[in-house]
Structure formats: structure tokens, C-alpha cells
N, C-alpha and C positions, 0 to 999 in steps of 0.2 A: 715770801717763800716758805714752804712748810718743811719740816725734816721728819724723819719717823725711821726709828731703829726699837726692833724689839729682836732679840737674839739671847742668844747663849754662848759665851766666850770661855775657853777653857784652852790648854795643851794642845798641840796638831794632835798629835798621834790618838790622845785618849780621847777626847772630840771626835774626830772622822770615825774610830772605830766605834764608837758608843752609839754614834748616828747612824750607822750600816743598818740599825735593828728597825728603823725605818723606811717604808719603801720611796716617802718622798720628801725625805731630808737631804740637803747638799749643803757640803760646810764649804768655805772660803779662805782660803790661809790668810794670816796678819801677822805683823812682823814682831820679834822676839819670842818667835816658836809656837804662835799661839793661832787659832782657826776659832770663825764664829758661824754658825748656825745659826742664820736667819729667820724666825718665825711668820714662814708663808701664811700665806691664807689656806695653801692646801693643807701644807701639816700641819697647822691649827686643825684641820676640821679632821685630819687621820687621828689628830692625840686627842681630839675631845669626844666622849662617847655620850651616848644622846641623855640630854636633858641636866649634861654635866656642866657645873659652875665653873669659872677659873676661880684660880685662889685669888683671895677676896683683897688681897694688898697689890694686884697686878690687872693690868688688862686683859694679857692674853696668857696666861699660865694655867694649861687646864693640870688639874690634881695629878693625869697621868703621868704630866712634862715633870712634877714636882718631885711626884715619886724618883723618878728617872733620873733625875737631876742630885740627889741624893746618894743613889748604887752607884753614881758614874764619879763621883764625888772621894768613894772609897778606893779610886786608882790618882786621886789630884783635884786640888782646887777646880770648881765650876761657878762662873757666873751668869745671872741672869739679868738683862740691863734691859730698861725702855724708857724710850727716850724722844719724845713727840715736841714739838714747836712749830707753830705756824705763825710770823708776824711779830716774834719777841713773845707769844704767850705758851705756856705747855706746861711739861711737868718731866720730873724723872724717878722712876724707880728702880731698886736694883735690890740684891740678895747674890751671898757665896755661901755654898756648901763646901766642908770640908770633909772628911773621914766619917762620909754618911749622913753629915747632921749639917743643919742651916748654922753656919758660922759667922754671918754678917747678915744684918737688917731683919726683916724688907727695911731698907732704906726710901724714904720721899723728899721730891723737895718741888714746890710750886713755883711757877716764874714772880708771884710775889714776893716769894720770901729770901730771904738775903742769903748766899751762896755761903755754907760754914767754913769755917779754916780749914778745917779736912778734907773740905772738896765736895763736892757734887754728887749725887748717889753713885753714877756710872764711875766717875774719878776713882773713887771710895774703893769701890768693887775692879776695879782693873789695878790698883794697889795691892789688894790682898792675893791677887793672882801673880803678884809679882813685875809686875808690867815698870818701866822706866821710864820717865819722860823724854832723859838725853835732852838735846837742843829742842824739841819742840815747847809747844804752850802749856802742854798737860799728859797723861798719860791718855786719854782721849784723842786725840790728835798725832802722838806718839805711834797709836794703833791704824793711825789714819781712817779711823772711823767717821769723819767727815768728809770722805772719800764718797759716797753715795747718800741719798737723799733719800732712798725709801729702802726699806727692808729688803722686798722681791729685788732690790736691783744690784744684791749681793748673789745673787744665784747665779 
């Protein structure tokens, strides 16, 4: 079975609002106050302008999401998490902006490599947003981010 989350998790409030400035963004609320923005395929191709690279530590982070991610950054923590597996193999990357500037990672970690004490890229990054585990497994799960299996099917 495969998974695939590529998104951006931040506050309800400054999320939803920060995403209006797009015409085909929709966030999704998650619990302990926080909403994630799904990285479609359409708003990938609204924020990538032609013959534009993503940044070069992510799959689908085009320069303009980066920027953006940043100014949105200067109302509250923003993260950006992806997070693929198909069959036990993949990969995770993640990044928080704080007060305008990238304040954690890019973080990576490969299905070979051995999970650090600090947790997982995504783990890492839903930490610094403040996120709790409470009774669940992680703060991952906590967010019920395993709740769907593909990005779009957060819309």
C-alpha cells in the first residue's frame, strides 16, 4: 500500500487565511488548532511559474510556495512536510519557518536509515509547531495524519 502527503501545516486561522490568496487552495482542519494544506497537483502547477525548479531539498516546493511560506511564517510557525512510502520504502522531508526565516531543516530521512531520537522529519516539524502527542503513537498520528492516504484526498 503506498501513502503520500505533501502539505503545509500551520494554525487554522493563519493557514486558511494565508491560503485565500490562492484560487485553488483548500485547507482541512486537524486537531489542536491546526489546518493543513494539501499540495494538489493543481496548486502545484497555480504556484509553479513556467520553467520554475522546486527547491532543491523537496519534491514539490516551488520557490513561490517558499517565499510564501516565509511572510506567512511572520504571523506563527509554518511547516512543510512530505512524506511518501509505498511497501515499507520512501522518504521524509520537512522544514519550519518562524518569524520570516526557515527555523528547522530541510530535514530528510530514507526508509534505510534508522529513525533519530528526535523523531522523523514530519515528527520533528509538528514538534516545533507545538503539536502533542497525548495518548497516541506520535505527534503524526496525534494530527491523524494517517487518516488519508494521498494528499488530494484531504480536499
Amino acid at each position: 500500500m503506498s501513502y503520500q502527503l505533501t502539505a503545509v501545516i500551520a494554525e487554522s486561522g493563519l493557514l486558511t487565511s494565508a491560503a485565500a490568496t490562492f484560487p485553488s487552495a483548500r485547507t482541512a482542519p486537524l486537531p489542536q488548532g491546526l489546518a493543513l494544506l494539501p499540495m494538489t497537483e493543481t496548486l502545484f502547477n497555480e504556484l509553479t511559474k513556467e520553467n520554475e525548479a522546486s527547491h532543491p531539498a523537496f519534491w514539490r516546493l516551488p520557490a513561490t510556495l517558499d517565499l510564501a511560506l516565509a511572510e506567512w511564517s511572520k504571523a506563527g510557525p509554518v511547516a512543510y512536510v512530505e512524506s511518501e512510502y509505498f511497501g515499507g520504502l520512501g522518504e521524509e522531508n520537512s522544514a519550519v519557518w518562524r518569524a520570516g526565516r526557515l527555523a528547522l531543516g530541510p530535514l530528510h530521512q530514507l526508509e534505510f536509515e534508522p529513525v533519530p531520537a528526535e523523531g522523523s522529519p514530519a515528527v520533528r516539524a509538528l514538534r516545533e509547531l507545538g503539536v502533542q502527542p497525548g495518548d497516541s503513537f506520535d505527534e503524526f498520528t496525534a494530527l491523524g495524519l494517517d487518516r488519508h492516504r494521498h494528499s488530494e484526498d484531504w480536499v
